[in-house]
Structures are given as structure tokens and as C-alpha cells.
Kinemage of the C-alpha trace (Angstrom):
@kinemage 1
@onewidth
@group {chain A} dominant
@subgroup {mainchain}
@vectorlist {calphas} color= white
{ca unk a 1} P 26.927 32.538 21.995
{ca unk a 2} L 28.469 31.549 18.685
{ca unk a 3} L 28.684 28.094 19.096
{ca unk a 4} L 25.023 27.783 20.592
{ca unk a 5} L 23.613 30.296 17.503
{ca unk a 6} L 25.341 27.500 15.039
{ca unk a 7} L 24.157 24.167 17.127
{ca unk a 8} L 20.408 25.703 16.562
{ca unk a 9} L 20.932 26.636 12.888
{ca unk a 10} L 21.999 22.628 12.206
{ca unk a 11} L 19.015 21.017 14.028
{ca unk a 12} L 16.457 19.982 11.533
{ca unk a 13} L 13.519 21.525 12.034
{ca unk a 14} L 10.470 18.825 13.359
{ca unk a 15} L 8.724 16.929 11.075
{ca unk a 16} L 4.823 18.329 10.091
{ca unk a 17} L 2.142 16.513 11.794
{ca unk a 18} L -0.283 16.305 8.654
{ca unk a 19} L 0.767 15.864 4.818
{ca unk a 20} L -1.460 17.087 2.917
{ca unk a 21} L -1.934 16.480 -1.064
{ca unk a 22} L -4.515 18.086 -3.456
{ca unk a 23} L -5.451 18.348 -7.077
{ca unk a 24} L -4.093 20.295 -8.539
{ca unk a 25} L -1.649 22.649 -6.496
{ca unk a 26} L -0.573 20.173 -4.615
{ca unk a 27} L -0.860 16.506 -6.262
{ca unk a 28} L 0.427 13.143 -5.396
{ca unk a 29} L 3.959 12.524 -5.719
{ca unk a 30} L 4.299 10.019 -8.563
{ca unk a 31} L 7.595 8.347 -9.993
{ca unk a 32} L 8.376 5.980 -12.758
{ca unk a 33} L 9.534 2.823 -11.716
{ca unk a 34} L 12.933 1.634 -12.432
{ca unk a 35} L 11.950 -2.474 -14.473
{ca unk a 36} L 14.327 -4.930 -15.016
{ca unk a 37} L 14.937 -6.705 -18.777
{ca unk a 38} L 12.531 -6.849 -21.500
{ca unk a 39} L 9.063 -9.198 -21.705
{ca unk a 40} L 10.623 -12.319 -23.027
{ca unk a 41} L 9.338 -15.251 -25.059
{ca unk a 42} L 6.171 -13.576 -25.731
{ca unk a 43} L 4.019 -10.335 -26.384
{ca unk a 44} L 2.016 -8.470 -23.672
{ca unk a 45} L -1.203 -10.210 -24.072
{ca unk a 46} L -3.218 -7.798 -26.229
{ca unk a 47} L -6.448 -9.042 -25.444
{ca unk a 48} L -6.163 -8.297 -21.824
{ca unk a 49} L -7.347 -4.725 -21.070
{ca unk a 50} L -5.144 -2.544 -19.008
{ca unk a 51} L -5.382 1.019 -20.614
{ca unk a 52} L -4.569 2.936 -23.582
{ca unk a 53} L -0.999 2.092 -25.122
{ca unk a 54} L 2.186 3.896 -25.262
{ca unk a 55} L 0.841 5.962 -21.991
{ca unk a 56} L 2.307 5.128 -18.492
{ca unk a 57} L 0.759 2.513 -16.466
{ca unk a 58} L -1.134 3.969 -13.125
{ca unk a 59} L -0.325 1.097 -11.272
{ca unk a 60} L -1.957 2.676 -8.411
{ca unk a 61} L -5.126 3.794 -9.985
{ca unk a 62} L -5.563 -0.040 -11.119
{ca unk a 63} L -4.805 -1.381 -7.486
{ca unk a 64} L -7.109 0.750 -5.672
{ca unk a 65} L -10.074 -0.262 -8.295
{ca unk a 66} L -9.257 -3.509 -7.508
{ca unk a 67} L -9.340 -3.602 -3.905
{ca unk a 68} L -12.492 -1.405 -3.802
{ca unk a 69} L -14.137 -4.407 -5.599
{ca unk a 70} L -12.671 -6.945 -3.945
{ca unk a 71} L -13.920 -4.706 -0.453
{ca unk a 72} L -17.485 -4.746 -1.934
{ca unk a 73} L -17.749 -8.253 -2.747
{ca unk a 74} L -15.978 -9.791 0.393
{ca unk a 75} L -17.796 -10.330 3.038
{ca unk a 76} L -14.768 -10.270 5.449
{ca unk a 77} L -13.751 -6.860 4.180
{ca unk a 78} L -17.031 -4.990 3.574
{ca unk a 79} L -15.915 -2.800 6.670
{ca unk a 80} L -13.264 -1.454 4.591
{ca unk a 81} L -13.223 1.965 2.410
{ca unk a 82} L -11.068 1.945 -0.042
{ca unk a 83} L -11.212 5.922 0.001
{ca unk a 84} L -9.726 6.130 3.165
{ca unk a 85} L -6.643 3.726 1.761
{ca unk a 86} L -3.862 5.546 0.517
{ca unk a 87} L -2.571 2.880 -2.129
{ca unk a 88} L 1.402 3.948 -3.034
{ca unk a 89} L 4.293 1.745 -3.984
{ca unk a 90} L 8.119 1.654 -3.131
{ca unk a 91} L 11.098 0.604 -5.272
{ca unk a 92} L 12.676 -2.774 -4.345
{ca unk a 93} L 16.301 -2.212 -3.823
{ca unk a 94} L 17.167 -5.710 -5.095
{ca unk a 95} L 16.211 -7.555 -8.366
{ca unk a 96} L 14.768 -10.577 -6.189
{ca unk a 97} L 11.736 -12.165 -6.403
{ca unk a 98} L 11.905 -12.950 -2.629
{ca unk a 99} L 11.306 -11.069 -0.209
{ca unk a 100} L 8.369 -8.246 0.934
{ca unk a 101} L 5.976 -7.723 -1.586
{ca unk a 102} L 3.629 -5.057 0.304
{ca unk a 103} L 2.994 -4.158 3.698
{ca unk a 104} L -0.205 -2.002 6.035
{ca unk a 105} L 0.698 0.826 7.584
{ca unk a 106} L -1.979 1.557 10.146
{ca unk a 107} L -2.452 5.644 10.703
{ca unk a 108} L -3.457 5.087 14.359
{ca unk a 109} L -2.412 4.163 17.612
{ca unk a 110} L -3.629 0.666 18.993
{ca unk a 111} L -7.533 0.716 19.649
{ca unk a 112} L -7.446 3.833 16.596
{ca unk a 113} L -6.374 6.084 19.041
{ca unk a 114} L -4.530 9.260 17.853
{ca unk a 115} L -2.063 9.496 20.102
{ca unk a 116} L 0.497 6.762 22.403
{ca unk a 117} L 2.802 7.014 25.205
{ca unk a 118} L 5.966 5.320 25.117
{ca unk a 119} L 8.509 5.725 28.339
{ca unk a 120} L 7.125 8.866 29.349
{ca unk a 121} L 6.913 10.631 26.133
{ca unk a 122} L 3.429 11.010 24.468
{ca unk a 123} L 3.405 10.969 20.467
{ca unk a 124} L 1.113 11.260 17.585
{ca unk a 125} L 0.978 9.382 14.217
{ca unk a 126} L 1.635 12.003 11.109
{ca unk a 127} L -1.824 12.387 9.786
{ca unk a 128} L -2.307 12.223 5.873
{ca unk a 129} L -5.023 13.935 3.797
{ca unk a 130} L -5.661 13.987 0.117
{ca unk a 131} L -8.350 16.195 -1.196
{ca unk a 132} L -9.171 17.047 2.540
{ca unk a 133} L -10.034 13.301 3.190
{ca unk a 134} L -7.787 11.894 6.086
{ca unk a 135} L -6.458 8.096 5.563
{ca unk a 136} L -6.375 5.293 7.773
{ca unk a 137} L -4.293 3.575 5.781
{ca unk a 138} L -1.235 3.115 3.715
{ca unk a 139} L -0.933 0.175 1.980
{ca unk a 140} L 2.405 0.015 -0.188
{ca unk a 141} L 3.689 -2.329 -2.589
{ca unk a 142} L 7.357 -3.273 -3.341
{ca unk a 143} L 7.630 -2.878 -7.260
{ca unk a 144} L 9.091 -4.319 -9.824
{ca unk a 145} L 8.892 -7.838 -7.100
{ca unk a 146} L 5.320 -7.440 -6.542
{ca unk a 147} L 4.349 -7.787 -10.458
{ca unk a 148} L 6.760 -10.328 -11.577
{ca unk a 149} L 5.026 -13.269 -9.506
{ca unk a 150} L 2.645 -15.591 -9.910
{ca unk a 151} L -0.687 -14.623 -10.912
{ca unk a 152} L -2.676 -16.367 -7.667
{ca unk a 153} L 0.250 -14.577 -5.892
{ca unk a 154} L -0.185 -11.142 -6.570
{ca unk a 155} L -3.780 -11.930 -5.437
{ca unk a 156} L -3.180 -13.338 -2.373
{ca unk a 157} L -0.981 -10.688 -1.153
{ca unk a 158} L -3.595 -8.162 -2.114
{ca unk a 159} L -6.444 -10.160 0.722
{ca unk a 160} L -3.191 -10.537 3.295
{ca unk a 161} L -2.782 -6.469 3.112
{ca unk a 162} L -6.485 -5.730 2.916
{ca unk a 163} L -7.114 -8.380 5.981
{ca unk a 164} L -4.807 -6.727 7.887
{ca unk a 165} L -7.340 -4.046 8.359
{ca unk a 166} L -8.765 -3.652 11.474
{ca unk a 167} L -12.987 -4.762 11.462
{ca unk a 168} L -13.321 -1.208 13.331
{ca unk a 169} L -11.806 0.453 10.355
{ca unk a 170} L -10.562 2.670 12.923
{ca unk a 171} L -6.991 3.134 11.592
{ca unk a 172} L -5.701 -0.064 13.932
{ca unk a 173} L -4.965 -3.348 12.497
{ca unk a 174} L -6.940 -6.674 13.201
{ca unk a 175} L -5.824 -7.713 16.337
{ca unk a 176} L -6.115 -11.833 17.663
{ca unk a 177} L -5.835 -13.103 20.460
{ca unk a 178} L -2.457 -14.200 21.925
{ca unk a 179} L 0.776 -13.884 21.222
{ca unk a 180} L 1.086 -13.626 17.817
{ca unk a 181} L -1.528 -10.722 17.011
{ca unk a 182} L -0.885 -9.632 13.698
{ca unk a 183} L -1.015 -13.052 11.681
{ca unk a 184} L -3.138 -15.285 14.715
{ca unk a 185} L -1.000 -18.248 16.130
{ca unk a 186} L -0.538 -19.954 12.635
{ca unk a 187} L 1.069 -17.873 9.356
{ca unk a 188} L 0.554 -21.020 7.432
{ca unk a 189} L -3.298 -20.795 7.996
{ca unk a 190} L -3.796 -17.426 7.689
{ca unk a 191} L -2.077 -17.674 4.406
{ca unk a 192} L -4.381 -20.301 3.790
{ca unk a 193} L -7.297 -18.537 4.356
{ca unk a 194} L -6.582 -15.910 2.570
{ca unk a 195} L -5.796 -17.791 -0.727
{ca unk a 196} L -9.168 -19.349 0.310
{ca unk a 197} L -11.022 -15.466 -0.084
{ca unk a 198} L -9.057 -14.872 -3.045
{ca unk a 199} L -10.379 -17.964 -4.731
{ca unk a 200} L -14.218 -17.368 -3.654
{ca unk a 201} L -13.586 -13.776 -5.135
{ca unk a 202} L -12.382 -14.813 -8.839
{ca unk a 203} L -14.996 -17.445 -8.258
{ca unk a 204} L -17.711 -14.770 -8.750
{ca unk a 205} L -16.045 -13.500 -11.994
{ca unk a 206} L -15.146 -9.846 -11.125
{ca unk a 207} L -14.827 -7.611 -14.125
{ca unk a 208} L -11.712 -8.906 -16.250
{ca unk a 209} L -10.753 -5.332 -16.596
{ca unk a 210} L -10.412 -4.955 -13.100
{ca unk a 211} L -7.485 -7.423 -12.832
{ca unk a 212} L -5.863 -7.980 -16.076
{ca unk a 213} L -2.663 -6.306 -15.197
{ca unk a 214} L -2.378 -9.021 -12.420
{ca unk a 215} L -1.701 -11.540 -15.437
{ca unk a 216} L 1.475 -9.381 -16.982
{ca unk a 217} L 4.614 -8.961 -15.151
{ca unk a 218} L 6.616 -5.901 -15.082
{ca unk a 219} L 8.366 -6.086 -18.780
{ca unk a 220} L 5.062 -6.813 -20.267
{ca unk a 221} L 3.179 -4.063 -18.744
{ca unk a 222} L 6.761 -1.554 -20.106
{ca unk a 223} L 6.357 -3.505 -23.206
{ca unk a 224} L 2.762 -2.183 -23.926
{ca unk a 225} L 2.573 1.064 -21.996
{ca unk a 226} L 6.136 2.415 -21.980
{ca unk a 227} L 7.035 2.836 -18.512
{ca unk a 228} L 5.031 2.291 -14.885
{ca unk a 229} L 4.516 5.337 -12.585
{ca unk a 230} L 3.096 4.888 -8.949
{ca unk a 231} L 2.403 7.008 -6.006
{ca unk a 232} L 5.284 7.361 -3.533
{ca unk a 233} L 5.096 9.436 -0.065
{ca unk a 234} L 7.409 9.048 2.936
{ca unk a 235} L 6.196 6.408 6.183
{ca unk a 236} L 4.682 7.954 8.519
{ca unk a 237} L 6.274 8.797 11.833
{ca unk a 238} L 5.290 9.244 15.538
{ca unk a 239} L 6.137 13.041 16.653
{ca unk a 240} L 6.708 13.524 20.122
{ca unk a 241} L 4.028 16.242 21.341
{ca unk a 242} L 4.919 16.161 24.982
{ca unk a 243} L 7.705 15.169 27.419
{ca unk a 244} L 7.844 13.411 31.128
């Protein structure tokens, strides 16, 4: 009896199937991000507005602003609400410019469905709500990696997350046809095409304001605001809710 008492004491207890967040018992989890070296050669571009300085960045607050514009004004991604995006970032383990710079997490099973079965077992995607609104989405972006690229970069990785988005808006990604149905047969032309939206987008001369921080990297943006905080929550998981 002992040993089956102390085998139920150490199993972990099964993950919730909603998160929930809310101002302002229960906020956001937000962390400083750790930046490598200082802005070198020269100053943070005073001219270009990106907040109040000497106060942490919201490099979150600025993304989501961005890509709610950049929704509005695309006619590709008009399907898309923003408010339904949970926009949150994750610390890259190594100081590399290579490598991920974001990814889509959809909050649905294929076709938006809540629930999947997989070899028997039928599970359900952790739901997420902030301010009792439930996301569809979680789009995260590696930091510092993400901010110390190239300007047309930055942006282009921004349309490849947001075109990622299923037309249904249904919390599924946009599906193609064939085998490859996540980036269509070709990578190289859907990068293409999105550099292509991200051009036609700048074309039309958004608000500078709503992009400036694009134009700084990672030391620049410490160098005028003292530090850059971002919104960080766990991946979601599938939860088994019944067995064969």
C-alpha cells in the first residue's frame, strides 16, 4: 500500500486544458530579454519613434500594432484578427543570427477542429484566453535573433508567420495542395511572394511609427530604452481526454 500511496504522490498532476490571463489579477507573463553587446558604431537613431526613453521596450505591444495594420491593409490577410493572435516571444539559446526567427502555433486541430484522434487516443489542444477572449493563435518570435537582421528581413518574416494563417481563421493553418502543405511545393517562391506583400505594404507608406523599431537592432533598442521585455507563456499541448 506504501509503495502504491508514494507512486501516486510523484505523478504530476495533468496539465489544465485552458490558460487563462487577465488584467489585472492575473496578467501576462512578461520577461526582460537577455541582449548581447552594446549598439556599436552609432547612436539609436533618435528620430525614429519607438516610445518614451529610459522605459522598457514592449516589443510585443509594437508587433501586434504592426501586424494589425499590416492585416488591414493586405488583401491576402484581411481574414485575420489580430485580437485573436496571441503575439509572445522566446529567448534564443544561441547568439546566432541563423536559425528560427518566429514560428505559428495554430490553437486547433486540422479543419479548426477542437479536438484529434491519434492511435486510438482522442486529445484536445490547451485553449488560451486573455481578458475572456480565446486565441487562435500564437505567433512567437525568437529574440535577440529576430531584431538583429536585416530590416526587409524582419519584415518578411512577419508576412511568412501572418500567411501561415489559415483563410478560415479557424485556428488551422493554410493548407495547399500536395505534399508539401505548409509552405506549397516551392519554399523559394513562397518566400518570394511574401517579400513581394511586404514590399506592396511599405509601398503604401504605413505609419513610420508603426515600424520604426524594425530599423534598430537589439543594442540600439537597450541603448535608448534600457532593457526589452516581451510576453512569454508555455506551447501549447494536446491533453488526452479519452482512451481506446
Amino acid at each position: 500500500m506504501s509503495i502504491v500511496l508514494r507512486v501516486a504522490e510523484q505523478t504530476p498532476p495533468p496539465p489544465p486544458y485552458a490558460l487563462c490571463w487577465s488584467e489585472p489579477e492575473w496578467p501576462l507573463p512578461r520577461r526582460t530579454i537577455r541582449l548581447r553587446g552594446r549598439a556599436a558604431g552609432f547612436p539609436a537613431f533618435p528620430w525614429l519613434p519607438t516610445g518614451p526613453e529610459a522605459q522598457p521596450f514592449d516589443f510585443c505591444g509594437h508587433v501586434r500594432r504592426l501586424c494589425t495594420d499590416i492585416a488591414t491593409s493586405c488583401a491576402e490577410l484581411r481574414h485575420i484578427d489580430a485580437s485573436r493572435v496571441l503575439f509572445t516571444v522566446t529567448q534564443a539559446r544561441k547568439h546566432r543570427l541563423g536559425g528560427l526567427q518566429a514560428r505559428l502555433t495554430p490553437l486547433r486541430c486540422p479543419g479548426g477542429q477542437l479536438t484529434r484522434r491519434r492511435h486510438g487516443f482522442l486529445y484536445q489542444v490547451q485553449r488560451y484566453f486573455v481578458d475572456g477572449r480565446e486565441m487562435l493563435y500564437l505567433l512567437t518570435i525568437v529574440l535577440p535573433r529576430f531584431l538583429d537582421g536585416e530590416f526587409d528581413e524582419k519584415f518578411i518574416t512577419l508576412f511568412h508567420e501572418l500567411y501561415h494563417i489559415s483563410p478560415a481563421f479557424n485556428g488551422d493553418l493554410r493548407r495547399h495542395e500536395g505534399r508539401y502543405a505548409v509552405h506549397s511545393h516551392s519554399q523559394r517562391a513562397y518566400d518570394k511572394h511574401m517579400a513581394a506583400l511586404a514590399r506592396e505594404y511599405l509601398a503604401r507608406r504605413p505609419d513610420p511609427a508603426l515600424h520604426a523599431f524594425l530599423r534598430m537592432n537589439s543594442a540600439q533598442l537597450r541603448a535608448r530604452h534600457g532593457s526589452v521585455v516581451g510576453i512569454v507563456v508555455p506551447r501549447p499541448r494536446l491533453i488526452p481526454i479519452a482512451f481506446p
